[in-house]
N, C-alpha and C positions, 0 to 999 in steps of 0.2 A: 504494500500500500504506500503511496507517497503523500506528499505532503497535504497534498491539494484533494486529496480524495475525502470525500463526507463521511461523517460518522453514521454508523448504523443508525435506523431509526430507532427511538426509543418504544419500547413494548407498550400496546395498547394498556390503559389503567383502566386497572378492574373498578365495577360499577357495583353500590350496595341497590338493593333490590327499586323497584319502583314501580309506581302503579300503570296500566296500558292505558292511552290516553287516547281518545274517541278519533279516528283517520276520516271516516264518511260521515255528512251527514243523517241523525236518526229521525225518526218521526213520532208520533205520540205513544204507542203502545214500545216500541225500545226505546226510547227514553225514559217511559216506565219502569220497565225492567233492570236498564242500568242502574237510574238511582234507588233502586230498592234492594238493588244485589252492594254497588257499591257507589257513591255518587263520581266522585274520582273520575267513572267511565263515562260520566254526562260532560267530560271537559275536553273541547277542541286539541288534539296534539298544537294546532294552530295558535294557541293561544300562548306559548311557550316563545313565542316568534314576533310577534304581531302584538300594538299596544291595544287593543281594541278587537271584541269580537263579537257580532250580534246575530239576531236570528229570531225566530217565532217555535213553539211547541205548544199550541192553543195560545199561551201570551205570549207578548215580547218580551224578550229577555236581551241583554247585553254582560258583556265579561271585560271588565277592567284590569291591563295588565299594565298600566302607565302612571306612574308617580304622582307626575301633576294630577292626573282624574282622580287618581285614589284621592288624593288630598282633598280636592275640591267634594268628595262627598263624606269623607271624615270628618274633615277641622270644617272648611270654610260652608257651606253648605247644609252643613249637621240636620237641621232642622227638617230640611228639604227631603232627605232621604232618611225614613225611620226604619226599623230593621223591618222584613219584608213578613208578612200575614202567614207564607208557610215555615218561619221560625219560631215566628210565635204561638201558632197553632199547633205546634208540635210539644211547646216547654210549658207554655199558659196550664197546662192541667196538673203539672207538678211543681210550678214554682211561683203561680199567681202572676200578681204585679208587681213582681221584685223588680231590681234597678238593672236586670239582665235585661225585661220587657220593657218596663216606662218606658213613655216617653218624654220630652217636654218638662214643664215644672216639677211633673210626679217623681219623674227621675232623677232632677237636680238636688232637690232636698234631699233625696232617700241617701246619693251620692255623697252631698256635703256631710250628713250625718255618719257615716257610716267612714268617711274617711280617715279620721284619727285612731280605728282599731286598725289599720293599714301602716301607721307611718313606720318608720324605719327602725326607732327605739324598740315598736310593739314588738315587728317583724323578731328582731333581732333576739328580743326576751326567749321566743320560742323556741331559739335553737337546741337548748336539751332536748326540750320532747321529741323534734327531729331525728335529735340523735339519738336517744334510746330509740326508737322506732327503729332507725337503721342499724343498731347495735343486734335488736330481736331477728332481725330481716337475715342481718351476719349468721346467726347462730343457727335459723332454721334453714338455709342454705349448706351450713357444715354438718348438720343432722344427716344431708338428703347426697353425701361425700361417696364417689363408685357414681352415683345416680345422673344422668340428665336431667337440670332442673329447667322448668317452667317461666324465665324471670318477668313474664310479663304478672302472670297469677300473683308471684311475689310482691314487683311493684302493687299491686291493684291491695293487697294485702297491706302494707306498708304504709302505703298514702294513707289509707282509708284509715290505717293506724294512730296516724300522724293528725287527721283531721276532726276525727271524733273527739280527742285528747285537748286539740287546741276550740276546739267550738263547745264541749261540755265536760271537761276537763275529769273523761270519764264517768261520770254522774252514774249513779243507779237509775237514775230515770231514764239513762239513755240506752238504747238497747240496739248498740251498735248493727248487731247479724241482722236483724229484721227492716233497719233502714238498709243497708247492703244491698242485702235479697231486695229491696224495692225499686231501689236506684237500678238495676241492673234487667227487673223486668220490665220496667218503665224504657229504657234505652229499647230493648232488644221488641217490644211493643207497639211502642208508638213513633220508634225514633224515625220509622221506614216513610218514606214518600208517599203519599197517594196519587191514586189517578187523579181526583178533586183538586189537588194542589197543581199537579201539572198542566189540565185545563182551564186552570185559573178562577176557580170559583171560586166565590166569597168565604169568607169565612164563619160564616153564620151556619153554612152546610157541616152538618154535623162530620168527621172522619172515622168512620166506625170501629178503624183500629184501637184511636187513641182512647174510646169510648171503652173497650174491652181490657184496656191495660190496666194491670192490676197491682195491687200493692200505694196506692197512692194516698187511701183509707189511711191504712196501717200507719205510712212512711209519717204523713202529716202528724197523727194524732201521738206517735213516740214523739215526734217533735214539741209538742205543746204539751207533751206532759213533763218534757225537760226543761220547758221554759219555765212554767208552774213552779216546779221543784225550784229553780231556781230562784226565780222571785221569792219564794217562801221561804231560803236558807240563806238568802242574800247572799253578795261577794265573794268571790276567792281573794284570796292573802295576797295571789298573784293571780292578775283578772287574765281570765280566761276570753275568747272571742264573742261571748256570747254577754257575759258582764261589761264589755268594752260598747256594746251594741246595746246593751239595755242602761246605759249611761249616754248613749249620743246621741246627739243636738245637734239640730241642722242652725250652725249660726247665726242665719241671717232671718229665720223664723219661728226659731224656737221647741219649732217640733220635734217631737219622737215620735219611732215606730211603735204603731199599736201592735197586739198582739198574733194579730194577722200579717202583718206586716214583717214584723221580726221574723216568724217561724218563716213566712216564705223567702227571705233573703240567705236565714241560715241555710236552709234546703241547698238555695241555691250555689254560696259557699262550698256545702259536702260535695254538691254532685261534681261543681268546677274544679272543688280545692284536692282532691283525690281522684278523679279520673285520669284532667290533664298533665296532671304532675307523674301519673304511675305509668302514661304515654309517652314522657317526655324520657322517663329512667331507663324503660325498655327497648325504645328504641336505642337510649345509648348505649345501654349496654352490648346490643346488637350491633352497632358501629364502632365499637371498641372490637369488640371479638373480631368483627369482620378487618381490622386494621390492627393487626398487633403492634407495630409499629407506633401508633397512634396511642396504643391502650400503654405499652411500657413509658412512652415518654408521661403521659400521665399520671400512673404509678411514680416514678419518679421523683415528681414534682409533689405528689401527693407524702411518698415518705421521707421527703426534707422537709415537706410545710406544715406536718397534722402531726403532735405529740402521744396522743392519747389511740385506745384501741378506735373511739367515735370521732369524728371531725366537730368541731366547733364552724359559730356563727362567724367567729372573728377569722378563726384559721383560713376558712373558703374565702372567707376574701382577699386573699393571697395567692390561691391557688388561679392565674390568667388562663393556661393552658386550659385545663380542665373548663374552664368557666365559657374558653370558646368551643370546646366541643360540645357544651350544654348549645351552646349559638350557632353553632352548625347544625346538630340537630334538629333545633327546630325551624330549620332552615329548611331543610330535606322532607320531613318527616310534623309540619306544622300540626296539633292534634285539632283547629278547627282549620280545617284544609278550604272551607267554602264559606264565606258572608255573603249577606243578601241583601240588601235596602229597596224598598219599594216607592219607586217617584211619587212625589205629592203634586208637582207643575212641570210645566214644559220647561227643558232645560237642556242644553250642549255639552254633549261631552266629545273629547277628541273630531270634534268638528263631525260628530252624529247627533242628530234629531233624538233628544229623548219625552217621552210623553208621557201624562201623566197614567198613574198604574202601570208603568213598565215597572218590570225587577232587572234591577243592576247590581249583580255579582261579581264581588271581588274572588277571583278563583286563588285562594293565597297560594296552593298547592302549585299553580302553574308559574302565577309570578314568583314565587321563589327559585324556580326551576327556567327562569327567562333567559334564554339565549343572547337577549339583547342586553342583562341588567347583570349577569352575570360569569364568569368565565366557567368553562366546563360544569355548568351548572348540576349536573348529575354525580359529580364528582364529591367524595368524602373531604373537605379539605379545611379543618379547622381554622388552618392559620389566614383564613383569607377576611378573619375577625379581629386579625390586627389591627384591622384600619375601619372604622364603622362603614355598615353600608350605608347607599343611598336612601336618605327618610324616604318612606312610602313605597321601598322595592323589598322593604322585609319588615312583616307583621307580623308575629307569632302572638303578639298581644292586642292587635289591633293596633289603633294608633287614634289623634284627638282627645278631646274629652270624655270618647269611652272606651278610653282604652282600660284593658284588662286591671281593676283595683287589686286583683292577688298576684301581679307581674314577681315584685318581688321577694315577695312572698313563696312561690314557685319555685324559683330558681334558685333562692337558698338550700330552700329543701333537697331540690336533685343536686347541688353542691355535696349538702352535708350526706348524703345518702351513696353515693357517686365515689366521694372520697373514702366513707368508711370500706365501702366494696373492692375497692379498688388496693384496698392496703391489708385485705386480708384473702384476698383471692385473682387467680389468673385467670381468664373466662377463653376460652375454645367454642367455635361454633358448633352442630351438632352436625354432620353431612347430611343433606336432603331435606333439612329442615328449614329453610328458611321461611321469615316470615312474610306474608303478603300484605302490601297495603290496601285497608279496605275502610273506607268512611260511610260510615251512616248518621249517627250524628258528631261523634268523632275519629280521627284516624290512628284507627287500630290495625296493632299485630295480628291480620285473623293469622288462625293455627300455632298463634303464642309465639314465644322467642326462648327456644330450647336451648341453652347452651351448657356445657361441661365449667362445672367452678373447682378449679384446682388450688386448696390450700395452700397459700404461701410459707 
């Protein structure tokens, strides 16, 4: 070879899994079908490409994969675009009129009062509980040693650990298994599409699925019986989320939640504060496995920065590395893959006609994976969190004034959860198992995320 001769090329870089994104377009009964199997498959491959994508399936619909629109329907516009009738007709029977649903005044107050059990001091106080959660999470993984374990079942097991503790600080009133089992028939019930939704009828039409979904009785009525008990035993020593919540005031009116009002916002806490978080753990640890490289540098970083067998609050925030693989994760892998907003007036976007009653979907799953927003967009690549991205080409929490109140909240947790795993175990993937991405109402590992944990 001489001087002048090119170097080999470099070997194509392996790809972690990813969902098949729609090539033709579908019509009303497969577009059915897709978003009830997976919505994921209702998303133009096109729209990975392209800032803008629209279309009819009974309504109009458009898909937003452009900064500036995003923006203009998050921040600047808020008003204009409320979240779309088949979101809330889907959650409205398990979560009411929490500050997920409001809209307008209803949801600023609830907002304003609710955000001081958010701030950063609160956050940070919880890091024990955290950690023992990830401490138990450690132990029944080493119980399960020879075994392939399950780590999505785990995270779901963990969070839910971690969120019961920090919302009723344990309570005898509260009867963790029975909300679980509720949350989880509710998802798997009502979470699925209708034909109703995709022809665009009102929502006054009853959904007969979400009419059949069960567990909602149950879920509520444990929840009011913990607020009861509460109220009746007064305070924890150290306020717990639910004591933090029945102390706050919206302060520019004085208000509090009544009793309907609390119980549906906790609801909605549990179902967000332990799903997303137990999506976000699993997938990484699935993109750790799937990049050992990635996972030792981690490790690393992990056992020069964390003293103790659990990671602390203080300590993760030390840990960069790690913290951007939480960031690429949900980059790849976002747990709500789809928003919706439904037009209230006529209005432009990317230089399209929008009309009122259109729904205008942010596909976040697509624009994270944007060709034009990002480099080898499919690609596992932490470090490209060195440098923030561009506002509004990466959402994991939303963005505006509603953006996600448990943001950091979340990601402490898969921090402190992440690190402790990470400093007592080596994870291998399982061959043939990998997991598949599938969203119905969140994006989930279907077929779990089986991996070998090898004691360090």
């Amino acid at each position: 070879m001489n001087e002048t001769t090119s170097p080999p090329p470099r070997p194509a870089e392996r790809l972690p899994v990813r969902a098949p994104l729609v090539t033709e377009p579908l019509g009303i009964l497969a577009s059915l079908r897709a978003a009830r199997r997976n919505l994921l498959e209702i998303i133009p491959d096109l729209a990975t490409r392209v800032p803008m994508v629209s279309g009819r399936t009974g309504a109009r619909w458009h898909m937003l994969m452009e900064p500036g629109a995003i923006r203009e329907v998050l921040l600047e516009r808020v008003d204009g675009y409320p979240k779309s009738m088949v979101t809330k007709n889907m959650l409205r029977p398990a979560i009411g009129e929490s500050m997920f649903i409001a809209e307008g005044a209803h949801w600023r107050w609830q907002r304003r009062a609710a955000a001081p059990a958010f701030s950063a001091r609160n956050v940070g106080n919880l890091g024990p509980i955290m950690a023992g959660a990830a401490g138990r999470a450690a132990d029944r993984i080493d119980a399960q040693r020879g075994h392939a374990v399950d780590l999505f079942e785990e995270m779901v097991t963990t969070t839910f650990d971690v969120i019961s503790d920090v919302t009723f600080s344990g309570g005898e009133a509260f009867a963790r298994d029975a909300v679980h089992r509720a949350i989880d028939g509710y998802i798997a019930e009502a979470g699925r599409i209708s034909l109703f939704d995709v022809l665009g009828l009102p929502d006054w039409v009853p959904r007969p699925g979400r009419l059949r979904a069960g567990g909602l009785v149950e879920m509520k009525s444990v929840a009011d019986a913990a607020i009861d008990d509460r109220a009746r035993r007064g305070p924890r020593e150290v306020p717990d989320l639910l004591d933090l919540l029945l102390a706050g005031e919206d302060p520019e009116t004085q208000r509090r939640m009544n009793i309907g009002e609390l119980r549906d916002n906790l609801l909605t806490f549990i179902v967000a504060g332990h799903e997303t978080t137990a999506l976000t753990l699993s997938w990484a640890l699935y993109l750790l496995a799937f990049d050992q490289d990635a996972q030792e540098r981690a490790r690393a970083e992990v056992l020069s920065g964390v003293a103790g067998e659990t990671a602390s609050a203080a300590e993760v925030e030390e840990l960069p590395y790690l913290r951007r693989v939480v960031e690429e994760t949900l980059r790849l892998y976002p747990p709500a893959g789809i928003v919706s907003r439904t037009a209230q007036r006529a209005d432009e976007l990317c230089g399209r006609e929008i009309k009122p009653g259109d729904t205008v979907m942010i596909p976040i799953y697509a624009l994270h994976r944007s060709h034009r927003l990002w480099d080898a967009p499919d690609a596992f690549r932490p470090d490209r969190f060195e440098e923030k991205p561009q506002r509004y080409a990466y959402l994991p929490f939303g963005d505006g004034p509603r953006i996600c109140i448990g943001a950091a909240f979340a990601v402490q947790e898969a921090l402190i959860v992440l690190a402790t795993l990470l400093k007592r175990f080596r994870f291998t993937p399982v061959a043939g198992r990998d997991p598949e991405p599938v969203m119905i109402l969140t994006l989930r590992p279907e077929g779990g995320v089986w991996l070998e944990a090898e004691p360090l």
